[in-house]
C-alpha positions in Angstrom: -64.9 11.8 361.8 -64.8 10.4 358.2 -63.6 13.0 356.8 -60.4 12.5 359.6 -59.9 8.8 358.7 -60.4 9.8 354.4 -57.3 12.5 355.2 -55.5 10.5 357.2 -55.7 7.8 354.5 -55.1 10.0 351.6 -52.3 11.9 352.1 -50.2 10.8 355.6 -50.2 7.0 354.9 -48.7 7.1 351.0 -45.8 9.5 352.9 -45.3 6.7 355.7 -44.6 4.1 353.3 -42.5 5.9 350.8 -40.4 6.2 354.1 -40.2 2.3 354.7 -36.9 0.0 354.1 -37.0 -2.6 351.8 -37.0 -6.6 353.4 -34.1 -7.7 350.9 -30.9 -6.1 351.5 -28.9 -5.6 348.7 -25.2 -5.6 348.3 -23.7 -2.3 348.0 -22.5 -1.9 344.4 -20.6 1.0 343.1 -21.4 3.2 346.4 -25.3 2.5 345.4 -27.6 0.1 347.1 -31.4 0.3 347.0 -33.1 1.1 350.9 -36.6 2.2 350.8 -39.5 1.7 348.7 -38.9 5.5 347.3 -36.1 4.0 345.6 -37.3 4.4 341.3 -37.0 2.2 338.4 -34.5 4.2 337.3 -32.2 3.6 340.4 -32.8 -0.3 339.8 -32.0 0.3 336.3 -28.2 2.1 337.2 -27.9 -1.0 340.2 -28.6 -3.8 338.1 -25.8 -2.2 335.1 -23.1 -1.6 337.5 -23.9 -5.0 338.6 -23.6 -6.6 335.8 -20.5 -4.9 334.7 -19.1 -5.5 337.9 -20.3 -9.3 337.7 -18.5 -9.4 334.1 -15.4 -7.9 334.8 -15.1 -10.4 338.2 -15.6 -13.3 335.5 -13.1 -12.1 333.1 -10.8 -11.4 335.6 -11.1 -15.0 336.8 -11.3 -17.1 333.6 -8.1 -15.2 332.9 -6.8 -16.6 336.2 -7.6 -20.0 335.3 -6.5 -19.5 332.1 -2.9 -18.4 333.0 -2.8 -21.2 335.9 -3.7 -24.2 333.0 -1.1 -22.6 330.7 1.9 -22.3 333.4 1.0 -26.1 334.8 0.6 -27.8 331.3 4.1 -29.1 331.5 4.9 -28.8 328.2 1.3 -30.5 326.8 0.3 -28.7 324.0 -3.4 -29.5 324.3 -3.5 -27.4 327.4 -1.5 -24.5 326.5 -4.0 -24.2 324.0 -6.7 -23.7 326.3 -5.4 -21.7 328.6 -4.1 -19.2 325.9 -8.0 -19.8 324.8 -9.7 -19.0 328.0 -7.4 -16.0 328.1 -7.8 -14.6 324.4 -11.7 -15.0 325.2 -11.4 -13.4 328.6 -9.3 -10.0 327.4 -12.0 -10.2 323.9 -15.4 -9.9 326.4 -13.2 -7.3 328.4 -12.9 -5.4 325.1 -16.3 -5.3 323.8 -17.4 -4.5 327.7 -15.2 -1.8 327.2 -16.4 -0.8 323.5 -19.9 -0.8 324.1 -19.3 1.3 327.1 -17.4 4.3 325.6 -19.8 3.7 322.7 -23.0 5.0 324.8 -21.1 7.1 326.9 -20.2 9.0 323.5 -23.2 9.1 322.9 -24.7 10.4 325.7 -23.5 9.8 328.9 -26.5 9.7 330.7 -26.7 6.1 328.7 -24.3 5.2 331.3 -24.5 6.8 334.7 -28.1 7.3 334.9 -28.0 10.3 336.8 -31.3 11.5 336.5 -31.2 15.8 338.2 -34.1 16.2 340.3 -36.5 19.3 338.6 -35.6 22.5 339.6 -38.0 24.4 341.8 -40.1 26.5 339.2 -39.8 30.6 340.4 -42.9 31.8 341.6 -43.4 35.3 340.7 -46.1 37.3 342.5 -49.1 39.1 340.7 -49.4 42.5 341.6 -53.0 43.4 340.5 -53.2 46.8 339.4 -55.5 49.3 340.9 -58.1 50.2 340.0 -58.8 53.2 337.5 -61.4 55.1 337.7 -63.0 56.8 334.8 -62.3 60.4 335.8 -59.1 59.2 336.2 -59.1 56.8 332.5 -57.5 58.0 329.5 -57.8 57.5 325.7 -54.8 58.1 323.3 -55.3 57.6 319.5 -53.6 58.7 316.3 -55.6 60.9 313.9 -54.8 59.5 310.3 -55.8 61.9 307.4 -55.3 59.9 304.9 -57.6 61.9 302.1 -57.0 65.2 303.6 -53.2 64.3 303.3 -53.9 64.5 299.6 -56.2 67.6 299.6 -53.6 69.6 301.9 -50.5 68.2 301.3 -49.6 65.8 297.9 -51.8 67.8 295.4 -52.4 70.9 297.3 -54.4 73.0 295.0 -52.1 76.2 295.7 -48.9 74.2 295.4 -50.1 72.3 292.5 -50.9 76.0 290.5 -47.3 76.6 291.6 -45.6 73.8 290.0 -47.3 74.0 286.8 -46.7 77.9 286.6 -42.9 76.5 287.1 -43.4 73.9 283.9 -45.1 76.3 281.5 -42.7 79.2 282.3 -40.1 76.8 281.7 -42.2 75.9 278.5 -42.5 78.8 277.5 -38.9 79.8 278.0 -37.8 77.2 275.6 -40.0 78.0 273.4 -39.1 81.8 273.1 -37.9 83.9 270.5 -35.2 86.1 270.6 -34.3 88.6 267.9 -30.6 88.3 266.2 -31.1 91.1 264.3 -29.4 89.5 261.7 -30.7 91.6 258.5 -29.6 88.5 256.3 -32.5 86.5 257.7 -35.7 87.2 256.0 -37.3 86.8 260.1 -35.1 87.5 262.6 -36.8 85.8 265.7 -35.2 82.8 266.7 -37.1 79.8 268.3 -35.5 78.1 271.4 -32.1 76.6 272.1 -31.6 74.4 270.0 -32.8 76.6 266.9 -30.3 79.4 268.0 -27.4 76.9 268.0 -28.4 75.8 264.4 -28.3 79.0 264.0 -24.7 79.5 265.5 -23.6 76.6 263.4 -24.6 78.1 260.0 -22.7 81.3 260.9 -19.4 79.4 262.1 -19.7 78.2 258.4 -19.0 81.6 257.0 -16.0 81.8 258.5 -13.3 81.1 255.8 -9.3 80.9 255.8 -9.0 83.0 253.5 -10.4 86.1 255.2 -7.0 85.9 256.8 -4.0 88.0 256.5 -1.3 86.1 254.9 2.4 86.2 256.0 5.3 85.5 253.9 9.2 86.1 253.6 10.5 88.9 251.4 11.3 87.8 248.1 14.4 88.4 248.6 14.6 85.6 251.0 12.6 83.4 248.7 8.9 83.9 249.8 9.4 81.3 252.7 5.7 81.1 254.7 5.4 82.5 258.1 1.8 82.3 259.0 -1.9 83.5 258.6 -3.2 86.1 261.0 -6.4 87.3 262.3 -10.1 86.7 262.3 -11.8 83.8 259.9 -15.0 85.7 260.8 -13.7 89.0 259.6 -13.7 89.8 255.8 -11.8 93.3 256.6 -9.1 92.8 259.3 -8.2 96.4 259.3 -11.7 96.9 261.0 -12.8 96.7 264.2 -15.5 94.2 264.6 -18.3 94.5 262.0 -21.9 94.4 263.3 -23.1 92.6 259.9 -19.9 90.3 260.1 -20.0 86.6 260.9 -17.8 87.6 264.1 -20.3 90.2 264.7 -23.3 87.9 264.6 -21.9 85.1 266.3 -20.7 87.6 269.3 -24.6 88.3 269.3 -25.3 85.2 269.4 -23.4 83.9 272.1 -24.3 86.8 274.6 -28.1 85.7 274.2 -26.3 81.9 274.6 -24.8 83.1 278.2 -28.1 84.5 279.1 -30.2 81.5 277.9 -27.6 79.4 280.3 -28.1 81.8 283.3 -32.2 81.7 283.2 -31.9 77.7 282.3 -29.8 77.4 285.8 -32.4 79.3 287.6 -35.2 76.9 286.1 -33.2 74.0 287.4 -33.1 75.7 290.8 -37.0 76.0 290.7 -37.7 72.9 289.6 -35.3 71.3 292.1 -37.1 73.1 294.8 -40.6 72.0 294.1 -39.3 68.1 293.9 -38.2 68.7 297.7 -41.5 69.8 298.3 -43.4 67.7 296.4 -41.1 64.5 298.0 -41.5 65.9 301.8 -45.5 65.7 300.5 -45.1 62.3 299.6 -43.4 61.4 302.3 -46.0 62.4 304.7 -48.6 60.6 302.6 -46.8 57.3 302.3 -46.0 57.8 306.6 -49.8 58.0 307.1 -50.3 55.2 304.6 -47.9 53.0 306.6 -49.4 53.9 309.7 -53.0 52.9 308.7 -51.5 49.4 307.5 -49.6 49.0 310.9 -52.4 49.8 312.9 -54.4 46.9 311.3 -51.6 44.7 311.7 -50.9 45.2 315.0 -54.3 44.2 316.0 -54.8 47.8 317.3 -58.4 49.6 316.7 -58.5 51.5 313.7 -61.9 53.0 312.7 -63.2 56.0 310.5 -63.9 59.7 311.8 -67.6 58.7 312.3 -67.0 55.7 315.1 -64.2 57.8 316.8 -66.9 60.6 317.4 -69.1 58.5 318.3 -66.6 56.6 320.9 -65.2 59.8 322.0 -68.6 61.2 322.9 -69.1 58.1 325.0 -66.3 58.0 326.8 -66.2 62.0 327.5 -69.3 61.4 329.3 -67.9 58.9 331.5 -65.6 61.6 332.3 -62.8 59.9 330.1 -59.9 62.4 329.2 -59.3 62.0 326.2 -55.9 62.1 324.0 -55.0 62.8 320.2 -51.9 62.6 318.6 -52.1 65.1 315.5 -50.9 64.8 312.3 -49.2 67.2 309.8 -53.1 67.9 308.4 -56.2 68.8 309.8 -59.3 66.3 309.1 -62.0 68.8 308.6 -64.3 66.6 309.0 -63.4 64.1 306.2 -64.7 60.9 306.4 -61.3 59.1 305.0 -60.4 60.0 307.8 -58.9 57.4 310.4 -57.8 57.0 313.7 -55.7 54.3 315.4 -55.4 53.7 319.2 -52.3 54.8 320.8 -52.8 53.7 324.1 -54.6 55.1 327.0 -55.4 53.9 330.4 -58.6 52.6 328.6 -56.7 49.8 327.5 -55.8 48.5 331.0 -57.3 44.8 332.1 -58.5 46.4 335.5 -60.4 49.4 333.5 -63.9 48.3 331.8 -66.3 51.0 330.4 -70.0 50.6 329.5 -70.5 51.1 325.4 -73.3 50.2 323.4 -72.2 46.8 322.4 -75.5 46.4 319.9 -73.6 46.0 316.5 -70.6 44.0 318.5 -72.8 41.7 319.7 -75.2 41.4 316.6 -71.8 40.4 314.6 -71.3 37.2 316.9 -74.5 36.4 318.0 -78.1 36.1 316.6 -77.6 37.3 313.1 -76.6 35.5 310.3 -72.3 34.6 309.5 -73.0 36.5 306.2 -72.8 39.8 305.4 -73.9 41.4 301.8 -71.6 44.6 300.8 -72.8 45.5 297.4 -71.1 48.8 297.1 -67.3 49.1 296.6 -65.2 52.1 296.8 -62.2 51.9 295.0 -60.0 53.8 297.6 -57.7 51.5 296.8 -57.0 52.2 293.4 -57.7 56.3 294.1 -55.1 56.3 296.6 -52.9 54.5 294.8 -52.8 56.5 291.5 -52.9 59.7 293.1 -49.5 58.0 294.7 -48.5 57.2 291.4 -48.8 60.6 289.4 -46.7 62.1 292.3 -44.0 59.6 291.8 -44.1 60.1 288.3 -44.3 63.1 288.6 -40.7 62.9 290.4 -39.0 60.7 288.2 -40.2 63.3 285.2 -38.9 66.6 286.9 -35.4 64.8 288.0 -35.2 63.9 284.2 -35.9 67.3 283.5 -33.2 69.4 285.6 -30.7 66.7 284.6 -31.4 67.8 280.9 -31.0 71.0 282.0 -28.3 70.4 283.1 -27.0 68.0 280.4 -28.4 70.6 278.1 -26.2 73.7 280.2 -22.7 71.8 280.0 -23.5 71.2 275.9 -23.9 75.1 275.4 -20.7 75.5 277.0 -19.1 72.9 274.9 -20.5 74.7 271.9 -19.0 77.9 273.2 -15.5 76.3 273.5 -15.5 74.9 270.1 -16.6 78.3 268.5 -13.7 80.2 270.3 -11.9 77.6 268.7 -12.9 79.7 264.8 -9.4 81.3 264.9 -6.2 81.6 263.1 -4.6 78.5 264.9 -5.9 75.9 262.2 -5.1 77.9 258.9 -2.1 77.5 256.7 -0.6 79.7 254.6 0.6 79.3 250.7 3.3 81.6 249.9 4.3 81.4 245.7 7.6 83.0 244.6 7.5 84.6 241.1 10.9 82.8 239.7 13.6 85.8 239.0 15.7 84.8 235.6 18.4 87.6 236.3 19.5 86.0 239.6 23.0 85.9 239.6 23.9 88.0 236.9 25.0 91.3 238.6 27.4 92.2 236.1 26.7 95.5 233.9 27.6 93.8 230.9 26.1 91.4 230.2 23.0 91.9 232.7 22.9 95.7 233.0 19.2 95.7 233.7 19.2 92.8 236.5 21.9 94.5 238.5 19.0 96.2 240.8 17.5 92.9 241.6 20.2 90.0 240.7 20.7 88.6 244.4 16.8 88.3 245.0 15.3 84.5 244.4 11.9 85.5 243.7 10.7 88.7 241.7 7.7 88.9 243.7 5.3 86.7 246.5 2.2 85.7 245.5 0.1 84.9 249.3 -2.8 82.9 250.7 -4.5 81.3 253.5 -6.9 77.7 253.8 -7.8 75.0 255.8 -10.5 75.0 258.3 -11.3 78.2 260.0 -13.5 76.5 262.6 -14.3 72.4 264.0 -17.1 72.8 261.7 -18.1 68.8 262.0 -17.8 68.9 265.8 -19.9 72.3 265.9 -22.5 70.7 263.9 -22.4 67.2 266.1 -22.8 69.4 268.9 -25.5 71.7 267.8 -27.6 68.3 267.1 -27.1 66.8 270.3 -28.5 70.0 272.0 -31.4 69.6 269.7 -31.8 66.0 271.2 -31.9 67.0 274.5 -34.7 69.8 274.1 -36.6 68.0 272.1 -36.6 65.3 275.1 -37.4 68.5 277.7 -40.3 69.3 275.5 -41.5 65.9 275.5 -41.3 65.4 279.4 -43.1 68.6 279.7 -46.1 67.5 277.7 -46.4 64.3 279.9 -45.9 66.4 282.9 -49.0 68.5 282.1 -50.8 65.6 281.4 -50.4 64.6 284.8 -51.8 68.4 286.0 -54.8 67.2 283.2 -55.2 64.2 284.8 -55.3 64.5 288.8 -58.2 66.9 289.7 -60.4 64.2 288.0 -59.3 61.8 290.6 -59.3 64.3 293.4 -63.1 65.0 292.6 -63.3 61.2 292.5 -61.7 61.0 296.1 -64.3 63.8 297.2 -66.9 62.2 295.8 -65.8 58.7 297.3 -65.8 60.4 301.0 -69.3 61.9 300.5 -70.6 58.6 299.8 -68.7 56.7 302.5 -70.3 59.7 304.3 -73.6 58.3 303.4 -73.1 55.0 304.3 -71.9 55.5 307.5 -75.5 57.8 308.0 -77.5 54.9 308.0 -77.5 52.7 311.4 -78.3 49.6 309.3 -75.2 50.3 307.3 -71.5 49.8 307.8 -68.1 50.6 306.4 -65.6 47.5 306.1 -61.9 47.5 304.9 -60.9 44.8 302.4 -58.3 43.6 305.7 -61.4 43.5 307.5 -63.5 41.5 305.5 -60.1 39.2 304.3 -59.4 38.6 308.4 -63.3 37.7 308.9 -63.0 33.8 310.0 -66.6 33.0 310.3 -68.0 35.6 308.4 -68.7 35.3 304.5 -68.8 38.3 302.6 -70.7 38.8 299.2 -70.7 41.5 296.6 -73.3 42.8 295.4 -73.8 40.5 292.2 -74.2 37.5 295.0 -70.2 36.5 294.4 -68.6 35.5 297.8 -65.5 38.3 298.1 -62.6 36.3 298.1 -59.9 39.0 296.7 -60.1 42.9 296.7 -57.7 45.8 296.6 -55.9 45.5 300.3 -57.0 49.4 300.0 -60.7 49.2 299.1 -63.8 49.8 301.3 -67.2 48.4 301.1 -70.6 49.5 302.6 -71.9 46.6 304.0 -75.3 45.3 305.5 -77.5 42.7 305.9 -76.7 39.8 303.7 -80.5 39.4 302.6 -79.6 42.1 300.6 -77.5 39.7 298.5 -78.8 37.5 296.0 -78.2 33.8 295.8 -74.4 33.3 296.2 -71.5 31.3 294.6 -68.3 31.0 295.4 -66.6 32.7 292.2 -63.4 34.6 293.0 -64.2 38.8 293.1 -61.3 39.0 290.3 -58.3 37.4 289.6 -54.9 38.5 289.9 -53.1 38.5 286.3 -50.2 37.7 288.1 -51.4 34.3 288.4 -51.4 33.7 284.8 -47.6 33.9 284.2 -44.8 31.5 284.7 -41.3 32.7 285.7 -38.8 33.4 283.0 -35.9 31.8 281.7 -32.4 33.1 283.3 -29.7 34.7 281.2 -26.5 35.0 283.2 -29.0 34.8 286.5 -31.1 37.6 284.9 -33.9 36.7 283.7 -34.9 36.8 280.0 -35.6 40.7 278.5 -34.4 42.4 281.5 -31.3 44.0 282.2 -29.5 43.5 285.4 -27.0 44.8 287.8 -23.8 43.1 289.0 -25.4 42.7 292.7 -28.4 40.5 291.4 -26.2 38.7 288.9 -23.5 37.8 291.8 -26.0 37.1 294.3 -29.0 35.0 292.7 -31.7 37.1 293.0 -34.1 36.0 290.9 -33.5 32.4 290.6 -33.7 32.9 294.9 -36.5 35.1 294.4 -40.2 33.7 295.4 -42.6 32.6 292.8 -45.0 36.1 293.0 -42.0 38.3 292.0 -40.9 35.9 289.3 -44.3 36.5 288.2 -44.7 40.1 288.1 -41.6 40.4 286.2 -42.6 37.8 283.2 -46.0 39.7 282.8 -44.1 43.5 283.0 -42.0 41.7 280.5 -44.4 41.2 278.1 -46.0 44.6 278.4 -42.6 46.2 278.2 -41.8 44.3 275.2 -44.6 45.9 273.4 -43.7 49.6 274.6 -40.4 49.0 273.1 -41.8 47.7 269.5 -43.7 50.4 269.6 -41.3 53.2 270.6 -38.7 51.4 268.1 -36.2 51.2 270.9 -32.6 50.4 270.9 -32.1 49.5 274.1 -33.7 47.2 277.0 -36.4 48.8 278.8 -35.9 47.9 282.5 -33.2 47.5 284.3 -33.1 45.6 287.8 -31.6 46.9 290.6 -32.5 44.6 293.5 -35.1 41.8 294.4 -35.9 41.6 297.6 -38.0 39.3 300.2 -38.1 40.5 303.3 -37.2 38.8 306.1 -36.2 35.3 304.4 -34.0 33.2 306.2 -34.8 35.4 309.1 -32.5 34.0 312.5 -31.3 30.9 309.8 -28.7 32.7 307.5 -24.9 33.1 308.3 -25.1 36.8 307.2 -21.0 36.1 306.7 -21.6 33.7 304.0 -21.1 35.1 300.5 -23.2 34.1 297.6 -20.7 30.7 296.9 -20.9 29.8 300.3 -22.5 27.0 301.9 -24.9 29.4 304.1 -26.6 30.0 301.1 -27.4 33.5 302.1 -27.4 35.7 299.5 -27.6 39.9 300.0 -29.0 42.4 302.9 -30.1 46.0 302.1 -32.8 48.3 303.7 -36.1 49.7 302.1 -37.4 53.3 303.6 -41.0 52.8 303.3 -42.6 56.0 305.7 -40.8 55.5 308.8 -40.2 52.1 308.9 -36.6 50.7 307.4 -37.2 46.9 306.5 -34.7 44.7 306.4 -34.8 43.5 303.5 -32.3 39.7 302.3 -32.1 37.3 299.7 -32.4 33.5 299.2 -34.6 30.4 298.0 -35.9 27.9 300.5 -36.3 29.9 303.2 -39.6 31.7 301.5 -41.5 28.8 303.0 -41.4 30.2 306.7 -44.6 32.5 306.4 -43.0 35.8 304.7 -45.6 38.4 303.0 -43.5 41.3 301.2 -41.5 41.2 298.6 -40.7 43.4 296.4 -38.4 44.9 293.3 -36.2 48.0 292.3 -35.5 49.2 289.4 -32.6 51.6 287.9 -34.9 54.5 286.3 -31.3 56.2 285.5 -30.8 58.0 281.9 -33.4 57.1 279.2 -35.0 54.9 281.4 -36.8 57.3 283.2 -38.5 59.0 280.1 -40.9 55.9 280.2 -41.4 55.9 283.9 -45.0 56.0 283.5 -45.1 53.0 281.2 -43.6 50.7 283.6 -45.6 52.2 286.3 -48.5 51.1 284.0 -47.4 47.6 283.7 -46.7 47.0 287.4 -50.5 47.8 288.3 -51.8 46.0 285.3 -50.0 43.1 286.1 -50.9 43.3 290.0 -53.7 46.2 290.9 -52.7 46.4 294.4 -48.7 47.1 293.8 -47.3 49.6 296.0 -45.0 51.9 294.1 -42.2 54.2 296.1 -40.1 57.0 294.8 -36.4 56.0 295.7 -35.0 58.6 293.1 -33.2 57.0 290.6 -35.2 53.4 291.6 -38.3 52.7 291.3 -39.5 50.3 294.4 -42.4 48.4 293.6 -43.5 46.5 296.7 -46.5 43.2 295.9 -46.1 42.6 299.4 -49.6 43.4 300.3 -51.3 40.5 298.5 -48.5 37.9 298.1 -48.3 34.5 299.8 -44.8 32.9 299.6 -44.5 30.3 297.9 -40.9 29.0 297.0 -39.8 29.0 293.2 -38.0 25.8 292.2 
């Protein structure tokens, strides 16, 4: 019965009174009046205003009354037609600041004035449709198998295609370096070495070609030796004669039909060596995709774990009776423990599917152990991976320098074949001399019996020669230099090249050696393998190295063995390493580019750098200062570095009017996109906006031309000033993304 009355009370009587009228009537004003008690403060608020405007305009309306009947009944008095002009000045003034103040708030916002308050809209009520339920017979399991080191062994440095491409480079190698026989009996040893050598030698015959092996034309002497023109070949000391084998025109003939050959094989290198870039590229490619994919499985919050955990996980879930799903890659694990694998989705996944794991280790993270954790062993993965990248890229950049000498090299022998065509007659000029005749004239028998024969000829007899230049002998010589530049720059390439063969299958036994230990690790129960994202991404969890310093900065690439932290010694909190980066402030701008660098039009024109955020600015003053010193030492004429592009991705992201040129107001600067694996960034420019959370940025460089012959000196310079930049082959740039470890900060 209680609980009766306590409902009744609660909830019927508050509706009954809301329902009552009100004792006071009030007038109704402006089609409102207040009725019931339901009626709100804000309805008394809207009553009392139209009151009170209606109250004010009444008043003014009848003060001006009054004041018009005083002025039409003051009978002339002055006195009161002041007043009532008075009382109806003041009257229209309060009409007009009523008025005023009214349009005032309605500008600026009309609810100010009509207090029409909407009632809230009925929220949508969507129904929940729980799922059914899954059962584990009927569950699956989808992941991504990420070879990451097999993608190397198999695929990027391939031991097979690896032989291949350096049997390509020292054929090539050796080609240049061969020695063909002109069987030039002058030469006290035949056997020519190279190109460049055998256009020397070309050049030094051209030389012996001379004017004045030509035949030279004259008029009769009769007709006064006039000069008609030399004839035949400069090359030729008998023009009677076919060509002569021991002849400069025999010899050069020689050598240009080994020239012609030596252009055809050069061609067929370039084709080779083209062919193995696509490969090598398509290599890369796969490697960076995989590369990507392991970052955007960590960043998506998805599970990404080593070969060890999946079997262990797929072993428990096939004897549930869970199917279980793999999405392949290009490579085959074997078994590699750098080896990853991502989840890809799955029934599994589903909030009305649970399975039972062995939740030891979860639960021992979260629960009764200690918030610390001692990894004392690093593997530098990171830096592994990343060079391993590198020599391929370089590798790349070299081989594209090389077949454009080639073919720089090509379309110079051909130039030097045109201009020794040009050893002909065309360029000669004859000298004709005429042996004065004294009798000429005197045709009379007496007194000039014995000049009758020959009296009407001018000249007695023609003396006749040839000179001038028989071939372009400065422009063959020019020429013949500058194909001696560019193989001596194919020579040097190729020795860097092989030093890159030298140098990876010591970092490839590295990388074994690393995935036998992580092998190890993983062995032991009381063990564990943790990423540098992992342990960065750990909250509530310190991390300490094995020297008892608390891990605060690591290659985003690295993996540590971890344990339990009474392994560790006593800790501090000392940084792991500091960036270098950090050290350097940003440079000075020249004409928006910043000091030492070179830069194109498009980040001139559109700010870049001064718009750039304070990490790039950075990297570029301490590759400055490393670059500076490859110059001095190289005695370069030119700048090394040239800047194609700055880029931070995603600044001004939904804020920019991407109409808005670099003078506009909109202060958006540039767009372009980045190809890094299968993702295409979008990638913009500008300055303030670098304060809304953005983590990439990233440079390009024009590796065009001479710049390319120091590609791995700039590579070098990028990674000593910031370990963990990511560098990508976009043939002729060189993208070098810091996006990894940067915060954004904007420059001012």
């Amino acid at each position: 019965m209680l609980a009766v009355i306590l409902l009744f009370v609660c909830f019927f009587i508050p509706f009954c009174i809301s329902a009552q009228d009100l004792e006071v009537d009030y007038p109704n004003i402006g089609g409102t009046a207040p009725k019931t008690v339901q009626y709100g403060l804000p309805g008394y608020v809207k009553y009392v205003f139209t009151f009170a405007i209606g109250t004010i305009g009444i008043v003014a309306l009848s003060v001006i009354i009054w004041g018009g009947f005083l002025y039409l009944t003051s009978s002339g008095n002055a006195e009161k037609m002041k007043e009532g002009r008075e009382k109806i000045t003041a009257a229209f003034l309060g009409i007009v600041i009523l008025a005023s103040s009214y349009i005032i708030l309605a500008t600026i916002n009309p609810q100010l004035v009509l207090f029409d308050i909407p009632d809230l809209p009925d929220l949508p009520v969507h129904e929940v449709k729980i799922p059914p339920e899954i059962k584990p017979e009927d569950a699956t399991y989808i992941s991504s198998e990420l070879p990451l080191a097999q993608s190397i062994n198999e695929g990027l440095w391939d031991k097979e295609k690896m032989a291949a491409l350096e049997k390509t480079i020292i054929d090539f190698e050796n080609f240049i370096n061969s020695r063909v026989n002109v069987n030039d009996s002058d030469l006290e040893n035949p056997l020519i070495r190279g190109v460049a050598d055998l256009h020397k030698y070309l050049s030094t015959l051209t030389h012996q070609c001379r004017a004045e092996n030509l035949t030279a034309y004259c008029a009769s002497p009769e007709s006064g030796c006039m000069p008609i023109g030399c004839q035949g070949d400069p090359c030729q000391t008998d023009q009677d004669l076919e060509v002569e084998p021991d002849s400069p025109r025999g010899k050069i003939n020689i050598t240009l039909a080994i020239n012609e050959d030596k252009k055809a094989n050069l061609n067929k290198f370039k084709e080779a060596i083209e062919n193995k870039i696509k490969i090598l590229r398509e290599d890369l490619r796969k490697f960076q995709e995989i590369e990507g994919e392991i970052v955007n499985c960590h960043n998506q919050n998805k599970e990404l774990i080593l070969i060890a955990d999946y079997l262990k996980e797929k072993q428990g879930l096939q004897e549930q009776g869970i199917e279980i799903k793999q999405i392949s890659s290009p490579y085959a694990s074997r078994g590699n423990s750098l080896t990853f694998y991502c989840s890809a989705g799955g029934t599994v996944y589903d909030s009305s599917f649970s399975i039972d794991l062995d939740e030891g280790n979860i639960s021992s993270l979260f629960g009764e152990v200690s918030s610390n954790i001692g990894c004392p062993v690093r593997y530098n993965t990171g830096e592994v991976f990343d060079k391993l990248r590198e020599y391929a890229v370089e590798e790349i950049f070299r081989l594209n320098h090389v077949s454009a000498l080639i073919e720089s090299l090509v379309h110079k022998m051909q130039e030097m074949q045109n201009l020794v065509s040009q050893c002909n007659d065309k360029n000669s000029r004859v000298k004709c001399g005429c042996q004065e005749n004294f009798c000429l004239g005197c045709c009379s028998p007496i007194p000039c019996g014995g000049c009758v024969p020959f009296c009407m000829s001018k000249c007695i007899q023609c003396s006749q020669s040839c000179s001038g230049e028989a071939c372009p002998t400065a422009q063959i010589n020019e020429k013949a230099e500058e194909i001696n530049e560019i193989e001596f720059k194919i020579l040097k390439e190729i020795v860097k090249i092989k030093k890159i063969f030298a140098d990876v299958p010591s970092r490839l036994i590295e990388l074994n050696n690393l995935s036998q230990q992580i092998s190890s690790c993983k062995a032991n129960d009381d063990w564990d393998v943790f990423s540098c994202r992992s342990i960065m991404d750990m909250v509530f969890v310190k991390t300490y190295d094995g020297t008892g310093r608390l891990i605060t900065k690591c290659h985003p690439k690295d993996l540590y063995c971890c344990t339990n932290p009474d392994y560790s010694g006593t800790s501090n909190d000392s940084a792991i390493y500091i960036l270098p980066a950090d050290e350097f402030k940003p440079l000075p701008t020249e004409n928006n580019c910043p000091a030492g660098w070179d830069c194109t039009e498009e980040v001139r024109d559109y700010n870049q750098y001064k718009d750039a955020s304070e990490p790039l600015q950075q990297l570029l003053s301490c590759m400055r200062l490393q670059l500076n010193q490859v110059q001095i030492k190289e005695n370069l004429d030119y700048k090394l570095g040239i800047i194609a592009a700055i880029s931070d991705i995603n600044i001004y992201k939904n804020k920019c009017d991407w109409d808005a040129g670099p003078i506009d107001s909109g202060d958006c600067s540039y767009s372009f996109e980045v190809e890094k694996g299968k993702t295409r960034i979008s990638a913009h420019y500008g300055g303030a906006g670098c304060s809304f959370n953005r983590q990439s940025y990233a440079v390009k460089l024009n590796m065009a031309g001479d710049q390319s012959q120091y590609i791995d000196e700039i590579i070098t310079a990028a990674k000593k000033c910031n370990p963990a930049a990511y560098i990508l082959d976009k043939t002729p740039y060189l993208h070098i993304d810091v996006g990894d470890i940067s915060q954004c900060k904007t420059a001012e």
